[in-house]
N, C-alpha and C positions, 0 to 999 in steps of 0.2 A: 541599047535601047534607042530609037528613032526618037526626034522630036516631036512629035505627033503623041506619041504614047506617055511619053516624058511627062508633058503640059497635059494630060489627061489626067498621070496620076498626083500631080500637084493639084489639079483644079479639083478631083475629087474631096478635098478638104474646105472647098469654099461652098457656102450654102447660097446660091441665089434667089433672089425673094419674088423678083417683078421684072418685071422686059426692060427697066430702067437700068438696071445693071445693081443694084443694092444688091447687097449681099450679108454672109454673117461667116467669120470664122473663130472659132474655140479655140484658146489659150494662143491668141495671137504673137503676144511675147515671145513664142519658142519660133517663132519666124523669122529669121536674119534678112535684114536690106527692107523689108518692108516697113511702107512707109505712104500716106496720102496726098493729096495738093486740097490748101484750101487758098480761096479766091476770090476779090470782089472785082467792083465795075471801077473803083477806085486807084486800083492800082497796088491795092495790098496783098502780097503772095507770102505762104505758108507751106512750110511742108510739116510734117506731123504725122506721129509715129502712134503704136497702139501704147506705150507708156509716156506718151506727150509727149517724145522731144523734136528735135525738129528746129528750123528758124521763121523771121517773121519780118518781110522787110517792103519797103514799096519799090526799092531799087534796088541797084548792085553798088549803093553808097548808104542806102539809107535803112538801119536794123533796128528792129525793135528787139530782137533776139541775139545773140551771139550767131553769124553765119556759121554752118555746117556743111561739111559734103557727105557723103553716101557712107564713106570709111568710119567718119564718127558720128554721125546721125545718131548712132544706139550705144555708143559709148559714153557719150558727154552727159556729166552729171546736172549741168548749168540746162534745168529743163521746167516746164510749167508743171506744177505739182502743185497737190491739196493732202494737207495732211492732219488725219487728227489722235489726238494722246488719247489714250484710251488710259482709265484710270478703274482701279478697283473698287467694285459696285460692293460696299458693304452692306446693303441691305442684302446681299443673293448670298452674300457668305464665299465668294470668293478668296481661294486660297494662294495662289500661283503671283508670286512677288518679283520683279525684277525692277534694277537700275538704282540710281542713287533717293530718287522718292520712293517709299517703301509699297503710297496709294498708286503709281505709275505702274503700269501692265506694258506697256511699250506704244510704242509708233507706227503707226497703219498709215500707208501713201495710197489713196484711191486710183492712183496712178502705177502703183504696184514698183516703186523705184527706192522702198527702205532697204536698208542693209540685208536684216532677213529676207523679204520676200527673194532679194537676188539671190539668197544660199538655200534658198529652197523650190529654186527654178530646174522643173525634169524629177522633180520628188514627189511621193505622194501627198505631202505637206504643200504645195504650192497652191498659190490662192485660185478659185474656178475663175475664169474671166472670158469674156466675149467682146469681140469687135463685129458691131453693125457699122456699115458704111454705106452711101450715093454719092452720087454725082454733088461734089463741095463739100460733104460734111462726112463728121464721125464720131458712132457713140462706142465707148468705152465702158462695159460694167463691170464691176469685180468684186467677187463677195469671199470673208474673211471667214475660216471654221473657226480660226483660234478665238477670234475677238467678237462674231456673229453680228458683223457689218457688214452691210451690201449697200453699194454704192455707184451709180452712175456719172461720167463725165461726160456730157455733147460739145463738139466743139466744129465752129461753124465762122462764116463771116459774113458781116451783117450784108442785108440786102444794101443796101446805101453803099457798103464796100472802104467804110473807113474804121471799123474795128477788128477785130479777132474777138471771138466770146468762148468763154469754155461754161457751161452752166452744170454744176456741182448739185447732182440729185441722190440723198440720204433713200435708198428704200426699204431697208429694213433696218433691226436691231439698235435697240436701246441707248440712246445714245443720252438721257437726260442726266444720268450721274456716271458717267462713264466718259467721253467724251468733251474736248477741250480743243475744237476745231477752226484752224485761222490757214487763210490762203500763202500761203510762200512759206510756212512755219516749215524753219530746220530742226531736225530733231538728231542732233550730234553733236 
């Protein structure tokens, strides 16, 4: 196969939106090496994966992240993550129990980086997810059958160009007796 036809049938999997180059591709995760830049005027550089990982540094001395190269970009577990406990809704009469608290259902990464989500990556059990992407920025959605969460991450660098932002948006599923949600929360 020529390269021409190659880069056709890979691009066939990318949805473009606008003559700006945005785009949108579905179950992003099952994409090896990829990976975005985010950027300010400031001097702070990002790279950043569709399950957040990635580094975050102003130099080649100075990290806010553990630096990464390309080989472990998707391997490295040390990555920006949101996570939340989902716990047994006994008003709905939920049956299905696991782990040492009896009311504890399990651990959801809106980031798609729990233990399960990785042994159910290529199954029909794998959680739906989308990567929209432009020029600097990237939004990450992923929504749970098992736990009936849907959850968006944006993550971007401020116009000023001295932060990194990741902005954590809940859009569905009940999360008022169910959920138990904190930024960096390990669940292991």
């Amino acid at each position: 196969m020529d390269a021409g036809r190659k880069r056709e049938t890979l691009m066939k999997h990318i949805e473009f939106q606008d003559k700006n180059g945005s785009f949108i591709i579905h179950d992003p995760e099952n994409y090896s090496g990829l990976y975005l830049p985010l950027a300010g005027e400031k001097g702070l550089k990002s790279s950043i994966t569709p399950n957040l990982g990635g580094d975050s540094k102003t130099d080649q001395n100075h990290f806010l992240l553990e630096p990464v190269s390309i080989e472990n970009l998707h391997n490295n577990r040390n990555t920006r993550n949101f996570w939340c406990q989902v716990y047994k809704n006994t008003e709905a009469g939920d049956t299905a129990l696991s782990g040492a608290d009896p009311k504890l259902l399990g651990c959801w990464s809106v980031c798609g980086n729990s233990a399960e989500q990785e042994f159910q990556k290529f199954t029909d059990k794998q959680d739906e997810s989308t990567l929209e992407a432009g020029f600097m920025w990237q939004k990450i959605s992923r929504k749970s059958q098992k736990y009936g969460l849907q959850a968006e991450v944006t993550s971007f660098v401020t116009i000023s160009g001295d932060m990194e932002v990741e902005y954590v948006r809940k859009k569905s599923g009940n999360c008022a007796n169910r959920c138990n949600s904190s930024i960096w929360k390990k669940c292991r």
